[in-house]
N, C-alpha and C positions, 0 to 999 in steps of 0.2 A: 501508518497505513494498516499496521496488522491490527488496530485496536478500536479503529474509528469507524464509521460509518458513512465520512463524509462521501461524493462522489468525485473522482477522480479531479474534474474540472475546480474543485473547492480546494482539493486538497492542492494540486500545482500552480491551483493561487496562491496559497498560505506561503508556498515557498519560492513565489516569486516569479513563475513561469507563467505567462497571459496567454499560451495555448499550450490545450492539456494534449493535444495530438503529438506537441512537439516533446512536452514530457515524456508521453509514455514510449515514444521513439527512444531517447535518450535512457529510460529506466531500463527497458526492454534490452538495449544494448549494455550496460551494464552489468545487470541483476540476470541475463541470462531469461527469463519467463517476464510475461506481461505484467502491468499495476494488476492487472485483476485475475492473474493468476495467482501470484504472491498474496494477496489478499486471502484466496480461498486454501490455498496451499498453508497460509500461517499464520491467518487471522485470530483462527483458537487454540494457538499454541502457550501463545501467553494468560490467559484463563484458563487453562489447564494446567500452567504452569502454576502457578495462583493458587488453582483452587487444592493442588494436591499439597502444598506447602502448610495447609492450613493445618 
C-alpha cells in the first residue's frame, strides 16, 4: 500500500477480501490509522528511502 497507487477496493481484492469496508475495518483495527491514512502518512517513505541511498 505504501508504494502503489491502486485504490483501496483493488488492493483488498488482491489480497483476498470481496469488501474493502470490511478490510479497512479490520486494517484500522490493527494498524491503529486508516488504509488511507497509512498511505499518506508512508507512502513516500520508501522513495525517499530509495532515493537517498542512491
Amino acid at each position: 500500500m505504501e508504494t502503489g497507487a491502486l485504490p483501496l477496493n483493488a488492493v483488498s481484492g488482491e489480497i483476498g477480501y470481496e469488501d474493502a469496508s470490511f478490510f479497512s475495518r479490520l486494517f484500522r483495527r490493527s494498524v491503529g490509522m486508516s488504509p488511507a491514512a497509512h498511505r499518506r502518512r508512508f507512502g513516500g517513505l520508501k522513495k525517499a528511502i530509495a532515493k537517498s541511498s542512491l
